[in-house]
N, C-alpha and C positions, 0 to 999 in steps of 0.2 A: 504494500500500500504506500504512496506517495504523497509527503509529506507537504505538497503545492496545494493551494484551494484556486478553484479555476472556477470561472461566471461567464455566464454569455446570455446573450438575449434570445430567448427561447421560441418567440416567435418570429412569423416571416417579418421581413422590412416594410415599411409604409403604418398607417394608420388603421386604428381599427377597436373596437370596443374594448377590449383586453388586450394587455401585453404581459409577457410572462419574463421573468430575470432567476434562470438555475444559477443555484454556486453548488459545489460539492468539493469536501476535503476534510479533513482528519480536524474535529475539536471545535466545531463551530459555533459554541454556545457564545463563548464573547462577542463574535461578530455579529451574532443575532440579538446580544443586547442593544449593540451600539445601534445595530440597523432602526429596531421599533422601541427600545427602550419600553417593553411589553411582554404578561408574561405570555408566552404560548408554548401550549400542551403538546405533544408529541403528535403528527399524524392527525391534528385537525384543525379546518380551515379557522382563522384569529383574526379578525377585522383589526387593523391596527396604521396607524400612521407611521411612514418610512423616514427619517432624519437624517439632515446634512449633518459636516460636521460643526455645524455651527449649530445646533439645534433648533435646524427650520426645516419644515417639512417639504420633502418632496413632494410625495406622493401618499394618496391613502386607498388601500383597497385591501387584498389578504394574503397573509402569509402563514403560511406551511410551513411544517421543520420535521423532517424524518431523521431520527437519530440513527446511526453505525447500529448493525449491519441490516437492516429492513430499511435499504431505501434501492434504487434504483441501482446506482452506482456501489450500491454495500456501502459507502463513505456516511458523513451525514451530509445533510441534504436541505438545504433552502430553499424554497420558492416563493418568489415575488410578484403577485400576481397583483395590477394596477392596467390605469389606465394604459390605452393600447397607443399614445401618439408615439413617435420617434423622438423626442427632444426628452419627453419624460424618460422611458427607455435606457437612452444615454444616461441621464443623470442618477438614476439608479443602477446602473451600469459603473460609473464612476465610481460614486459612494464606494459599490462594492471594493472597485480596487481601490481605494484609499485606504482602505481596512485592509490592505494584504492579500487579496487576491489577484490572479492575472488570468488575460483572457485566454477561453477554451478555446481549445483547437479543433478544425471538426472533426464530429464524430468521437470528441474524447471525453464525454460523457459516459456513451454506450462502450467505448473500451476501455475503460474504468469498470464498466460492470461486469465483462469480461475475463479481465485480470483478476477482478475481485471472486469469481467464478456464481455471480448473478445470472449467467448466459453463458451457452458455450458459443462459439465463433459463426455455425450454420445460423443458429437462434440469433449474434448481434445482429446479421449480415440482414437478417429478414425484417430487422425494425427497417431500414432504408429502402428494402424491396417494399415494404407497407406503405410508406411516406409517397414512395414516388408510382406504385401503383395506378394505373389509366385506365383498369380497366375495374367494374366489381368484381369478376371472376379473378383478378390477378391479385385483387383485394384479399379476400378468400382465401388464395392459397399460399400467400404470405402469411398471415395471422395465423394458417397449421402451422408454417415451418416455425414462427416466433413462439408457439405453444408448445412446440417440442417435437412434432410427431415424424420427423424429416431426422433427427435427432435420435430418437430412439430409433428407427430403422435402421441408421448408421452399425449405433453403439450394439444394438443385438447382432450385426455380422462381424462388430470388434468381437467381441465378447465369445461367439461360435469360433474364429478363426484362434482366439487364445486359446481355447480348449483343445482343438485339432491342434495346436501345435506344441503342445503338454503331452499330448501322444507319440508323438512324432518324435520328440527331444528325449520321453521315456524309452521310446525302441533304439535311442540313437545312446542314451548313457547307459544303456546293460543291455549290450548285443550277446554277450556268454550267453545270457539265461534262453535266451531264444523265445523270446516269449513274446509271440505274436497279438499284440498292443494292435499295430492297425488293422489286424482283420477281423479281431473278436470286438473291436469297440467302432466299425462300421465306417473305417475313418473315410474311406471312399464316396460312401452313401452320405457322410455331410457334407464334404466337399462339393458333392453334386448339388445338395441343397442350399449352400450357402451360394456359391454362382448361381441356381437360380432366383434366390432371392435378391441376387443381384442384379441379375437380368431385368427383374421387376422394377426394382427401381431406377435402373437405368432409364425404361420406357416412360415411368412419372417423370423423370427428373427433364428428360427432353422435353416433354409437354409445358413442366415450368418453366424451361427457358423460355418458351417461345414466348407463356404469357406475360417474362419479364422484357424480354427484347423486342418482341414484336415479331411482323411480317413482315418484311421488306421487298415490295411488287410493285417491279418496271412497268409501267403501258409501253409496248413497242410496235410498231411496224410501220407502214407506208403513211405518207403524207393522206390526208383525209379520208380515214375509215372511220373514224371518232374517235381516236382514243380520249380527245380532252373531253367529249359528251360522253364518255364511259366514265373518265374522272367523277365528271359533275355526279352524272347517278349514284355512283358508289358512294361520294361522300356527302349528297341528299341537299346540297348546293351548289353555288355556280362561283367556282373558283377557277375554271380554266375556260379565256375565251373562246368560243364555237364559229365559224364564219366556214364558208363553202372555200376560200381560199387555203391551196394546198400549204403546208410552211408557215401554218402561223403560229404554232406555236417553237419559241424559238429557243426558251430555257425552260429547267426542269420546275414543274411544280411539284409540292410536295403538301402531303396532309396526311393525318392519321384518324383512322374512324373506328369503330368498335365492331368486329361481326362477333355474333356470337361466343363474347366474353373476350374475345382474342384482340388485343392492338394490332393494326393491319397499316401499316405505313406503306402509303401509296404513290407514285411518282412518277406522273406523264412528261412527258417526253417530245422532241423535234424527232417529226417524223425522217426512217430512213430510207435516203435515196444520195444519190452525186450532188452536193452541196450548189447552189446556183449564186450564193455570192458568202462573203468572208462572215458573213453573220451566223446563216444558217450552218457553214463550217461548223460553226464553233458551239453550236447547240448541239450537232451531231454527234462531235467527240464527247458530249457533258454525255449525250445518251448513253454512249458505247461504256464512259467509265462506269455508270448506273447500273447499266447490264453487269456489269464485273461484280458490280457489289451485293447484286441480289439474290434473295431467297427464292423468289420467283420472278418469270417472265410471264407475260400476260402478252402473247401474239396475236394483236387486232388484225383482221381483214373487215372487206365490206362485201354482205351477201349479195350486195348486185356489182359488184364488178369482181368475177372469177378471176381476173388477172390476180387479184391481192389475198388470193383463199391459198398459195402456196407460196412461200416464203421464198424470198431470189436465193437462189444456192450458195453466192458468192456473202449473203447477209446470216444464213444459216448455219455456212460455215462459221461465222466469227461469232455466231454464241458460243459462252462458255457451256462448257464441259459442265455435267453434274448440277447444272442448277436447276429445277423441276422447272420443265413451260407447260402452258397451255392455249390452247388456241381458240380464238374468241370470236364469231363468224358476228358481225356487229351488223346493225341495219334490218335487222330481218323482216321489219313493219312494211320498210319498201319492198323485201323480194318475196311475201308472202307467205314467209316458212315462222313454222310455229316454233316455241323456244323446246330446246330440247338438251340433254345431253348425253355424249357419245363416244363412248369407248373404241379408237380406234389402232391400228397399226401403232402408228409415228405418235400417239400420246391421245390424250384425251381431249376432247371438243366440245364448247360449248356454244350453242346458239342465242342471242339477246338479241332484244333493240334498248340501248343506249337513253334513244328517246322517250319511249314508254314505259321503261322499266320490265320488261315483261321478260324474262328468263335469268334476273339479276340475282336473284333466289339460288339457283342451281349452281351461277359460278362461284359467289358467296362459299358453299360446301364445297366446290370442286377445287379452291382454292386452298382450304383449311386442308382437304385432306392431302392435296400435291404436296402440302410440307410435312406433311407427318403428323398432322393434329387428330385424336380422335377423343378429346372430350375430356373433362376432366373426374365427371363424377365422382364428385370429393376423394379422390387420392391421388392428386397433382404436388408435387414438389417445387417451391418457387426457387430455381436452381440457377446459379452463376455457371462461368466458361469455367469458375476453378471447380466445382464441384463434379462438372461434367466431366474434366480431365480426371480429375482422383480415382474416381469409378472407373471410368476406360480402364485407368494405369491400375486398377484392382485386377480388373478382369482379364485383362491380360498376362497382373501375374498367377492368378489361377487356374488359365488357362495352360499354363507354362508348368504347372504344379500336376494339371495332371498328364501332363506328355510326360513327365522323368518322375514319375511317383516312384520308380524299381530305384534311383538314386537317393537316397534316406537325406542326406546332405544338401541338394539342391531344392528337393521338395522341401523341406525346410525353411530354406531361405526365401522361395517363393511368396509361400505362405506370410511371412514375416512382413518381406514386402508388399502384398495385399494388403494385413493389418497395415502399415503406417501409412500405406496411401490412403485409406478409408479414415484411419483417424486424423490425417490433416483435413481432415472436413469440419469434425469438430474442435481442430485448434486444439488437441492431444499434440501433437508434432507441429509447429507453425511458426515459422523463421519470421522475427523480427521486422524486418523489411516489408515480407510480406502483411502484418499485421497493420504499419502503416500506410501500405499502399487499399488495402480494405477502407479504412477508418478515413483515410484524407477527403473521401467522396461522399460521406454525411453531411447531413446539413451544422450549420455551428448552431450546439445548444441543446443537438442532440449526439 
């Protein structure tokens, strides 16, 4: 525990009914006299006036005091809850450090509670996945991983792999007695179980990424099929201009909408064709690096003009590799064809009109599932790129555990390394550096 008292102003910047001023540090009773010169109870709200050190009040509205170790942070704990303008704020902000405190750093609240071992490392990481949540469904499955439940699926596959490797270590320090330890205690058959329970959560934890990162879907193809009238639809307003003229839209728009709990970041595009002067050049290359970047590609055509229902070979070639497309047969109100969708050769196809809305429903689903989305029915994981790498780097060394299980020694160590990759998820194993590069991306205060 760290012997600094650190304050910050707890809520966003600007104005607003309430404003909140945390301190937390070791022994804060003096500074809570000086602050309200008031008595207050432990853990309940105290109407009380705040004092300069001239004893003239700041501010008045209520303060909280959570003593060591039942606060937040395990430390004790102050909260100044007052008017919400920015001037008061500061000045309460001040106060504090004049009494010896200095400002939080962000996020050095929640790894104070961390260290203090209020939270293990999955659980801080999920206060921030909460905070910045866009979706209710990513809401949701944040508040599981902050409640634990991300956290104990972990620590139950630490907890199975120390076991198996208490067997493993028994056949390896009394090889004389000959005493077959892994095949009368099944060590096989848990290993098989504990990878699939890894499996499992492998597949949640993909899900959670998506509904912390989002979707990230190009509109691409030829000059006037609609993709910016497909924009519009999608995002249930008119943020990309519409006109019969080919090329006009010339830089990327960008917006993100909700389908079905999932953040879907979407991003129309200059249509592709041989650039006709230095402008649309230069929209074309934004397009091509946008394709590089995405989760999906959304291939517009227009159902009445069949030239643009095949993709120019020399434009098809330069999509990347591995990124899921789909193809988007747009206009269908002028060619008469009803919205449908369709499982073909070369990828999946869906038919809309832009303008009416009428088959936007089908690519809605047909898009969630091109990335791999199938729902979260409450056991989604709201999962980072590190937690996603930990698992891989599990499974792989399990998988490696059981190709050389006939080698007692490398089985071993495989094992071993599975546990520590799964416990650097819960911040069991978790290099310094890394702890502050987690923590710098909180907000200050929390």
């Amino acid at each position: 525990m760290t012997n600094e008292v650190i304050a910050a102003i707890a809520t966003p910047p600007g104005r607003g009914g309430i404003g909140v001023v945390r301190i937390s540090g070791p022994r804060l009773e003096a500074m809570l006299r000086a602050l309200v010169n008031h008595k207050v109870a432990p853990r309940r709200a105290t109407r009380a006036d705040v004092f300069n050190a001239d004893g003239g009040v700041i501010d008045q509205g209520l303060v909280l005091y959570f003593p060591a170790p039942h606060s937040y942070t395990g430390e004790d704990v102050i909260e100044l809850q007052g008017h919400g303008g920015p001037v008061v704020l500061q000045l309460l902000l001040k106060r504090c450090l004049e009494l010896g405190a200095r400002v939080a750093e962000p996020g050095e609240f929640t790894k104070r509670a961390f260290l203090n071992d209020k939270l293990d490392l999955a659980q801080a990481e999920s206060v921030a996945d909460l905070i910045d949540a866009s979706t209710a469904e990513a809401a949701r499955c944040a508040l599981r991983s902050l409640q634990g439940e991300f956290s104990r699926r972990i620590d139950a596959m630490v907890q199975a792999l120390i076991e198996l490797r208490m067997l493993v270590e028994a056949t390896l320090d009394f090889p004389e007695e000959d005493v077959e330890f892994l095949e009368q205690a099944k060590a096989h058959v848990r290993l098989e179980h504990i990878r699939s329970q890894l499996t499992q959560i492998l597949v949640a934890s993909h899900q959670g990424s998506l509904l912390r990162e989002g979707i990230h879907a190009v509109i691409a193809g030829e000059p006037n099929v609609g993709k910016s009238s497909l924009m519009n639809c999608l995002a249930g307003e008119d943020l990309a201009i519409v006109t019969d003229i080919p090329g006009t839209t010339r830089d990327a728009i960008r917006q993100t909408i909700n389908v079905h709990g999932v953040p879907l970041h979407i991003i129309d595009t200059a249509g592709l064709r041989e650039p006709r002067d230095p402008v649309e050049k230069i929209g074309i290359s934004k397009t091509w690096g946008a394709i590089a970047q995405a989760d999906l590609v959304l291939w517009v055509s227009d159902a009445t003009r069949p030239v643009t229902m095949t993709a120019d070979p020399a434009l098809a070639a330069s999509l990347p590799a591995g990124v899921p497309q789909l193809k988007v047969v747009n206009k269908i109100d002028l060619a008469g064809i009803r919205p449908q969708r369709r499982t073909l050769p070369e990828g999946d196809e869906v038919a809309v009109s832009a303008k009416t809305g009428a088959g936007i429903d089908l690519l809605q689903t047909a898009m969630l599932e091109a990335v791999g989305w199938g729902g979260s029915n409450g056991g989604v994981f709201m999962a980072r790129e590190r937690h996603l790498h930990a698992l891989q780097t599990a499974a792989q060394h399990l998988e490696l555990a059981v190709t050389r299980a006939n080698a007692l020694e490398v089985f071993a160590e495989e094992l071993r390394l599975a546990q520590n990759a799964l416990a650097g998820i819960t911040g069991a194993f978790t290099a310094d550096d890394l702890l502050g590069e987690i923590f710098s991306h909180f907000c200050i205060g929390k």
